[in-house]
Backbone bond lengths (Angstrom), bond angles and torsions (degrees), N, CA, C in turn:
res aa  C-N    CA-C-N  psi(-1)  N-CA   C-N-CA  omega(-1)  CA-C   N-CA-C  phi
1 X - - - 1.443 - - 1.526 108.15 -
2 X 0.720 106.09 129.19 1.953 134.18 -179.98 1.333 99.66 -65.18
3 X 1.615 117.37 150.10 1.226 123.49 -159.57 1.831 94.67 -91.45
4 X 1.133 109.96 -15.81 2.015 108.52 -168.51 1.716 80.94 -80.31
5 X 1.700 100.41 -33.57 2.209 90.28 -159.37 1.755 107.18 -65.83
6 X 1.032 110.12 -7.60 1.663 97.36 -176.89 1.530 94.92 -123.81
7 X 1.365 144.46 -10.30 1.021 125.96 114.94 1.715 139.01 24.24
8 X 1.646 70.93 -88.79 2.030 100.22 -173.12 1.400 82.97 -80.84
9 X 1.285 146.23 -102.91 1.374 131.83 173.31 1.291 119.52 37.45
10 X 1.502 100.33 -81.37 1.581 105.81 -178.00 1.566 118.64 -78.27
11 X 1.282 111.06 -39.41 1.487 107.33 172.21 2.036 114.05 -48.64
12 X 1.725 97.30 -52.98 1.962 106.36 -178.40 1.927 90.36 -57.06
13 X 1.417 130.31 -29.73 1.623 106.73 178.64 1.290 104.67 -75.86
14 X 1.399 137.36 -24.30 1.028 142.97 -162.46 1.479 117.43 -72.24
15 X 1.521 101.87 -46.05 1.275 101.44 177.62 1.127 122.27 -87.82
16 X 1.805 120.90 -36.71 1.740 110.52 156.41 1.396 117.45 -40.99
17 X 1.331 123.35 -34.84 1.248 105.43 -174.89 1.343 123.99 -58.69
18 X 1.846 107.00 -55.00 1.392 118.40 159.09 1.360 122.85 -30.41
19 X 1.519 116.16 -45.22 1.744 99.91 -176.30 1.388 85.58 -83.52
20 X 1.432 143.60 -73.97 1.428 89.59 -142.11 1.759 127.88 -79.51
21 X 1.409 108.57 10.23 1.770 102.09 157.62 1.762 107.94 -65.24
22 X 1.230 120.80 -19.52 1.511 115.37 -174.11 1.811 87.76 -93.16
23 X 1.212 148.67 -48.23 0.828 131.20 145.76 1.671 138.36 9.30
24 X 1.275 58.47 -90.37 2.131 71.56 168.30 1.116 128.87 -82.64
25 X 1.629 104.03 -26.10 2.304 101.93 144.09 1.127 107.94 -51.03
26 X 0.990 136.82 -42.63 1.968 130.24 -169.36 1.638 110.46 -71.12
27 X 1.521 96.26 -23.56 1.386 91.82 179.59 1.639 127.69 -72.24
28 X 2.083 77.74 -44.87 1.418 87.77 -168.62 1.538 115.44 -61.60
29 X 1.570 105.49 -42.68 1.529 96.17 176.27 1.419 114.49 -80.99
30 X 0.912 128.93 -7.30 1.439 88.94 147.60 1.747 155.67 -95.63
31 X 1.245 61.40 -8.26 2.088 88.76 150.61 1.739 96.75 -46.93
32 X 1.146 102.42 -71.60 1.578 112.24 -157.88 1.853 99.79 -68.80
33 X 0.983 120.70 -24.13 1.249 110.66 172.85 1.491 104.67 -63.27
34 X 0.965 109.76 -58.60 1.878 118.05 178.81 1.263 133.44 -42.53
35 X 2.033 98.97 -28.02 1.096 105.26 -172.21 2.071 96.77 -96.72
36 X 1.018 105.67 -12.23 1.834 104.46 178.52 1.916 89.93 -88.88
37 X 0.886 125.96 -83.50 1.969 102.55 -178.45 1.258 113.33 -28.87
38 X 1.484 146.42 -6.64 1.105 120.78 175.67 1.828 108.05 -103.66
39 X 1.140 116.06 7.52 1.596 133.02 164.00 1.317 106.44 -70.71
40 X 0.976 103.08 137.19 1.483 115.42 165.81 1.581 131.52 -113.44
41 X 1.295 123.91 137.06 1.727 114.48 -140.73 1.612 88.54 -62.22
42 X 0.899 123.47 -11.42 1.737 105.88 -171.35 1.423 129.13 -91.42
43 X 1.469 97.36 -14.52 1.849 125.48 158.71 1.657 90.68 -67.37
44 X 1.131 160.51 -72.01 1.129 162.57 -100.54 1.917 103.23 -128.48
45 X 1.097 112.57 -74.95 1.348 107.62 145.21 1.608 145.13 -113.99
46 X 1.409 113.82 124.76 1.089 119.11 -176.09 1.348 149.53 -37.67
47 X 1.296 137.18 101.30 1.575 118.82 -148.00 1.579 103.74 -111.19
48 X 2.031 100.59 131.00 1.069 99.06 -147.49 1.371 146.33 -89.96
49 X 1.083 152.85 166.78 1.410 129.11 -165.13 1.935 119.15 -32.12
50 X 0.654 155.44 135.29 1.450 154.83 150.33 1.678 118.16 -67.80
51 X 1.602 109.93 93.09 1.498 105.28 -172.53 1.241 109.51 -64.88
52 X 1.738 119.14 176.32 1.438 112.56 -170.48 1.759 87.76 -132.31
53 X 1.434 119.70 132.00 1.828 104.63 170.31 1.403 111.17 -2.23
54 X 1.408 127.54 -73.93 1.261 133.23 -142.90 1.535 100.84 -76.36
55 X 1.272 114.35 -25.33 1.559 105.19 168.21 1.478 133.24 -76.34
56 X 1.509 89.62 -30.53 1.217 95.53 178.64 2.078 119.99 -53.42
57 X 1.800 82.02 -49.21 1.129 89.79 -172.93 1.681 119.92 -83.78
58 X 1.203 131.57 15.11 1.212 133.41 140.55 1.562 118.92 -74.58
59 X 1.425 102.40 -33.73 1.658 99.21 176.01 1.668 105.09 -52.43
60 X 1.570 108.46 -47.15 1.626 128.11 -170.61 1.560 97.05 -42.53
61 X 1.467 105.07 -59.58 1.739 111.20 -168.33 1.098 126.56 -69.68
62 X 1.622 103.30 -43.78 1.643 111.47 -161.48 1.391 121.91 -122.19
63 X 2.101 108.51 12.60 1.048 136.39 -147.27 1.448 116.24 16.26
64 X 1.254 101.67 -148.50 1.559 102.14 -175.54 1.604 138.44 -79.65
């Protein structure tokens, strides 16, 4: 075997290898894309108490 033939050899493993690690980058994120659309903004940020008159106005008097 010729020194260019194992060469190319290693370079053609080289680059299958590369695609499929990019492969399975494509996968993984989009796994993870899939898994953030299935969040909902209110898991993520909190929505906040809703005062009622009467709270408010104890906050007014007796603050918090």
């Amino acid at each position: 075997m010729s020194k260019t033939d194992r060469s190319q050899q290693i370079l053609n493993w080289f680059n299958s290898e590369r695609q499929k690690d990019q492969r399975e980058l494509d996968r993984n994120k989009d796994r993870l894309v899939k898994e953030i659309k299935k969040l909902k903004k209110e898991d993520i940020f909190p929505v906040p108490e809703k005062l009622t008159l009467w709270k408010k106005l104890k906050i007014l008097l007796l603050g918090r």
